[in-house]
N, C-alpha and C positions, 0 to 999 in steps of 0.2 A: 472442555467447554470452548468450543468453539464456531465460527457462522461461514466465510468466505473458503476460498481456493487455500490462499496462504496457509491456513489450519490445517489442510487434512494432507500435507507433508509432514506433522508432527506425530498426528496419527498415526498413520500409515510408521513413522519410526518407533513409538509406541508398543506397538502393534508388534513389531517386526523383532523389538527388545528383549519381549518375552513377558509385556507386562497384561495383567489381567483389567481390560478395562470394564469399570462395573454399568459403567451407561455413559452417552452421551450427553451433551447439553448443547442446542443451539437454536438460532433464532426462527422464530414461525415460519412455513410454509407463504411467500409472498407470491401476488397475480403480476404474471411478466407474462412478455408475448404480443403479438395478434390477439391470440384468444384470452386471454388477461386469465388463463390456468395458476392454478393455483402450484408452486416448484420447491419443491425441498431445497434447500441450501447446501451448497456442495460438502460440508461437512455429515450432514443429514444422509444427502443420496450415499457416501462413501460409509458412513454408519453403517446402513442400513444392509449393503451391500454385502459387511461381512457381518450379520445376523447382531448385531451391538444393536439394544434399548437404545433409543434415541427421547429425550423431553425436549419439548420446545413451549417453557411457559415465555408470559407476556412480560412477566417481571416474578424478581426473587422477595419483593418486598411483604409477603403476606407470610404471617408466621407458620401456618396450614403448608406453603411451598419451602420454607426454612428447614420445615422436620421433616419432609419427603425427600430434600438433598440430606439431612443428616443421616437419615435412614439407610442411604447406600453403603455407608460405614466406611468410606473409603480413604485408604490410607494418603490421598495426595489428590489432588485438582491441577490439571496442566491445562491453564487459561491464554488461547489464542485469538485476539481480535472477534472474542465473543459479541461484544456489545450491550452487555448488558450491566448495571454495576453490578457488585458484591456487595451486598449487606453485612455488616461485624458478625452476625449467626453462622454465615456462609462461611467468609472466611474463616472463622473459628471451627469449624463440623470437620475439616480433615486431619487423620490425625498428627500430619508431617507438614498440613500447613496448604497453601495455593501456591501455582507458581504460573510468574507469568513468565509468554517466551513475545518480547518486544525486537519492532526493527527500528530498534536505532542504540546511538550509545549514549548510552544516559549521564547524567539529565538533561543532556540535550533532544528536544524533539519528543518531550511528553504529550500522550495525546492520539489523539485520532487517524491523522496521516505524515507518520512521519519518513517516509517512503518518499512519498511527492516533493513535500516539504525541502529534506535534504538535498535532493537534485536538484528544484527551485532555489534555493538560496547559494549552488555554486558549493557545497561544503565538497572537499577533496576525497572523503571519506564518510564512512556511514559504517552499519552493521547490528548486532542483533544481542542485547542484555536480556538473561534470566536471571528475573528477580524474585524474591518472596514477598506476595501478594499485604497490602496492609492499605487502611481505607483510604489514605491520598492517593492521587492522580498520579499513578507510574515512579510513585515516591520511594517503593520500600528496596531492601538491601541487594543488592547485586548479587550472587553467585558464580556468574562466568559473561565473558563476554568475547565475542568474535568481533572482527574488523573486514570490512570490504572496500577497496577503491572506490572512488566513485569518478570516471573519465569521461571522454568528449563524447565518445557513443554510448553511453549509461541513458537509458530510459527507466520510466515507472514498471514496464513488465519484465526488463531484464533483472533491473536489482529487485523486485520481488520474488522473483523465481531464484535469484542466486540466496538472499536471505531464506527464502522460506525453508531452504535444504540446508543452509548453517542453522539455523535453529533448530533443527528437527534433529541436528546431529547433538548441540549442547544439550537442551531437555535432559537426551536419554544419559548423558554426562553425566550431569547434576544429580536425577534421580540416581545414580550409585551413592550417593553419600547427602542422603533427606533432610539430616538435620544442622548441616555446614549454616553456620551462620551468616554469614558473607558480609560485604562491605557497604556502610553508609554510602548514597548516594550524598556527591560535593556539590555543598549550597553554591558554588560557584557556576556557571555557564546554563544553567536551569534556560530550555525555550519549549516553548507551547507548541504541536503540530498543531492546528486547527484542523476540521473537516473544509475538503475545497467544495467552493463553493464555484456554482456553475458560470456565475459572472465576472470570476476568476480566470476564467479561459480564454477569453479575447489579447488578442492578442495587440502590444503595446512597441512598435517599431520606433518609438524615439528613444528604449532603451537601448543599453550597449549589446553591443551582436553575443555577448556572452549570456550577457542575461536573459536576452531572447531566446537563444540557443537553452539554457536552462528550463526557461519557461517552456517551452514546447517538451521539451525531451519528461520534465516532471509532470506533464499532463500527458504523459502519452503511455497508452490509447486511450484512458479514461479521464476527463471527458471529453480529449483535445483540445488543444489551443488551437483557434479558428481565426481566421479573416476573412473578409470578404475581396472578393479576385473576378473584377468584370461583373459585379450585382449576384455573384452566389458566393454562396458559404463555404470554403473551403476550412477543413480540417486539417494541418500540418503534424504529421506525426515523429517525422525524424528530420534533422537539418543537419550542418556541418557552421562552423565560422570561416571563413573567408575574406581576402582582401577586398576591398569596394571602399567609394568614400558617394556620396549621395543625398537627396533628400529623404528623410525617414520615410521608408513605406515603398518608396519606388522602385520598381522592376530594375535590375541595373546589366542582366545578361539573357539572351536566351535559355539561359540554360538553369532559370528561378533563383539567378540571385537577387538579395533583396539588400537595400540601405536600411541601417539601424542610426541609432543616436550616434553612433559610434561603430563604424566599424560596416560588416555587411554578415548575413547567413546566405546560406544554399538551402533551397530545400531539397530532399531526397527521399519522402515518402509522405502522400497527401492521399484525400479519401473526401471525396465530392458526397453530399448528402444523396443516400440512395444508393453510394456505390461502394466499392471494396477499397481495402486500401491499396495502393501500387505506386511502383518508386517515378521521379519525376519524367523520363523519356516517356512512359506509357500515359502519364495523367497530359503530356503535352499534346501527346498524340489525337487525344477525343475531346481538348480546350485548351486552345490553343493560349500563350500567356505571350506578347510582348514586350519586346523591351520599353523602356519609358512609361508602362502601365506603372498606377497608382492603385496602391493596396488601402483597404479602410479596414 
């Protein structure tokens, strides 16, 4: 049961295990594009791919879709950033139980985007808990967990792609031994991922060049932290920190350094509305940025 990219690396190890999967589960066909077509979910198109039943209901909450998951008879549920919740029917229909496969280490970073999140807050480390599924919020028992750095060049698509293959590797772990009880999550350090939200992305230069530096690198690519540079919208996708001392916001080098509350970033890869992304000699090349310019 799963909807995004991040999912169908578990699959695909699944798969590869030797396990028999009896269907898929993931979220509806949405209209993206130009042409607003209607696009399977990269869970869905990789389903499908290798001939795997695929269901994409609207929700699990009607008892009619309760006994059509029960009916698959299946001995276990491997739940990745499906999106949808689990009803107590659900969860109780397999018969080894649900399991989720989470990026983060729990209980820190329950929730929606704990990926972004952990890079935005500066944590030194992150990584990726299977736990067994139960109706709270990313609440129920641990079975394994991996650990990943999280440093100066850590982005949201690096450590998604580094997570999505440690999880895909534990799953298949855990599934050797279905009925391991595993470990309470500790009522201690419990934080919320929330989903980001788009007005979330602007970018805030009277913080410290770190946290700036964070805030870009955990919004990057998706949706980017943005400023405006010369009355357009620039998108920063990668930065560096850097020595500088300044007023917040202002251009401090040729070569895009920027003054924070504290401190200065570089940027080193930005993406003009309409255009690709590209690192900062080529963005300077076709707009131009001087020094003593002021960022909003």
């Amino acid at each position: 049961m799963g909807t995004p990219e991040f999912a169908v690396s578990t699959l695909k190890a699944l798969i590869e295990a030797g396990h028999e999967i009896a269907c898929v589960y993931s979220q509806p066909p949405r209209a993206s594009g130009r042409g607003l077509q209607l696009r399977p979910t990269p869970v869905h198109a990789f389903a499908e791919s290798q001939g795997i039943e695929v269901r994409t209901p609207l929700s699990l909450k009607s008892p009619d879709e309760q006994q059509r998951f029960a009916d698959v008879n299946a001995d276990a549920a491997v739940v990745v950033a499906y999106g949808l919740l689990l009803p107590q029917a659900v969860l109780d229909a397999p018969k080894f139980g649900c399991f989720n496969v989470h990026a983060s280490l729990l209980p820190r970073w329950r929730g929606a985007a704990p990926i972004q999140r952990a890079i935005m807050a500066g944590d030194a480390e992150t990584g990726v808990t299977i736990m067994r599924m139960e109706a709270g919020l990313d609440t129920g028992p641990m079975l394994k967990v991996g650990r990943v750095a999280i440093g100066a060049e850590t982005t949201a698509a690096t450590l998604h792609d580094e997570l999505a293959v440690l999880g895909s590797q534990l799953i298949v772990e855990v599934l050797q031994n279905p009925t391991a009880i595993g470990e309470i999550q500790p009522a201690d350090g419990v934080t919320y991922a929330k989903k980001i939200e788009k007005a979330e992305a602007h970018i805030d230069f009277s913080k410290s060049s770190f946290d700036v530096r964070n805030h870009i690198h955990g919004l990057s690519p998706f949706p980017g932290a943005w400023c405006m540079i010369n009355g357009a919208r620039i998108k920063i996708l990668k930065c560096a920190v850097v020595g500088g001392d300044g007023n917040a916001g202002k251009i401090l080098s040729d070569d895009l350094a920027v003054a924070c509350g504290l401190g200065a970033v570089q940027f080193t890869m930005l993406q003009r509305e309409g255009k690709g992304i590209v690192d900062a000699a080529t963005f300077l090349r076709g707009f131009p940025v001087h020094m003593g310019t002021r960022l909003s």
